[in-house]
N, C-alpha and C positions, 0 to 999 in steps of 0.2 A: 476840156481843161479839168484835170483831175487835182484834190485838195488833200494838201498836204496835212493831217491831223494829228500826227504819230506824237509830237511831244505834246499834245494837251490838253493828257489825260494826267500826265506825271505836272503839268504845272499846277492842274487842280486837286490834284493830290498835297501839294508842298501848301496849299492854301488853306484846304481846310483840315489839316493834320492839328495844327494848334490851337484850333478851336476846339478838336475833338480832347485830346490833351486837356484843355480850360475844364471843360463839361466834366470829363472823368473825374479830374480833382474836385472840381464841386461837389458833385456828387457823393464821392469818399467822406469830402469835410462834415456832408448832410447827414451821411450816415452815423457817421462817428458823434456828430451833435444827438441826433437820436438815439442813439447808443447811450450813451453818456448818461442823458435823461432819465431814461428810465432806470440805470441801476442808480440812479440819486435817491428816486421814488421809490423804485425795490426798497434801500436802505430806510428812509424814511417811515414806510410802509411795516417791516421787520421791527425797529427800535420799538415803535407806537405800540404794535403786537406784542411781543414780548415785554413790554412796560407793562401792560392790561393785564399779564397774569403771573404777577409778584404782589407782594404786602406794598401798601401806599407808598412807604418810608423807603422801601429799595427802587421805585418806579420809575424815579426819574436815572437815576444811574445806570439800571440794568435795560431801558430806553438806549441811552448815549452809548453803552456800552456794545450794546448790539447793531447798533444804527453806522455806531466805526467799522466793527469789521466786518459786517455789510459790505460798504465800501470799500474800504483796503483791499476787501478781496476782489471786488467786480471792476470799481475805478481807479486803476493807479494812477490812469495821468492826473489826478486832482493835487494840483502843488499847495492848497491851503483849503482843509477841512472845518468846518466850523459843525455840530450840531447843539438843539437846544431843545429841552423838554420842561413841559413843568404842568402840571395837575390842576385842573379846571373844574370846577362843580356847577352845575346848573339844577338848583332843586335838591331831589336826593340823588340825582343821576353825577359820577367823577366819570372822567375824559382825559386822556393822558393824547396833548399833541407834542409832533414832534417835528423839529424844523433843520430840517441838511442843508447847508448850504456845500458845495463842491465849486473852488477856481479853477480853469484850467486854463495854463498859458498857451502862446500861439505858439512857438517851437515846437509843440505836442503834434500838431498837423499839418507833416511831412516838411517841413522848412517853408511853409508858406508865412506870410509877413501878416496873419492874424492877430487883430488886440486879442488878450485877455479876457476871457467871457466869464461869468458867472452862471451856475447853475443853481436852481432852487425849489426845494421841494418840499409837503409838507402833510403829514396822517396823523388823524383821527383816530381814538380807539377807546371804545366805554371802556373801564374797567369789569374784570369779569365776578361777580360780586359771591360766586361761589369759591372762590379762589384766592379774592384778594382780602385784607383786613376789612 
């Protein structure tokens, strides 16, 4: 008695095809969240730097300044940018942090039904005391 097998190999095909499907998209969304991340931190990272080595008085601006088109240029999908700088002193040692925030809506990723996540990140940077007032 010989056994009939020929369709099912195609029914388990049709079964785990939408799993594989599931996992890809995951994966995509994981990447793109990691993705994301780090050019927040890039921008964060850049503002702080470039705050560090200007006159105190332009620091926090030319921070913000730098820390947006940081972003603008690495993250477009961020539908609402927030950054925030402002000069710290500890002793005689000043510190210029600086704080990105980056929204990004779920439409962003591929028409999946994701809330709205928030990204946030935030650097550190002595002032460079050869450089600055």
């Amino acid at each position: 008695m010989a056994s009939d097998d020929s369709g099912s190999s195609t029914v388990e095909l049709v079964l785990i095809t939408p799993v594989l499907v599931g996992l890809l998209l995951f994966l995509i969304f994981a990447a793109q969240g990691s993705h994301l991340a780090s050019n927040v931190k890039h921008a964060a990272d850049s503002g702080a730097r470039a705050g560090s080595m200007v006159s105190l008085s332009r620091a926090p601006a030319e921070a913000r300044r730098v820390a947006l088109r940081d972003l603008a240029a690495a993250a477009p999908d961020c539908s609402h940018i927030d950054v925030q700088s402002q000069i710290e002193t500890l002793g005689r040692t000043r510190t210029i942090r600086v704080k990105v925030r980056c929204e990004v809506s779920s439409h962003d990723y591929l028409g999946l039904s994701i809330k709205q996540r928030t990204v946030v990140a935030e650097s550190t940077e002595v002032f460079d005391v050869y450089r600055a007032e």
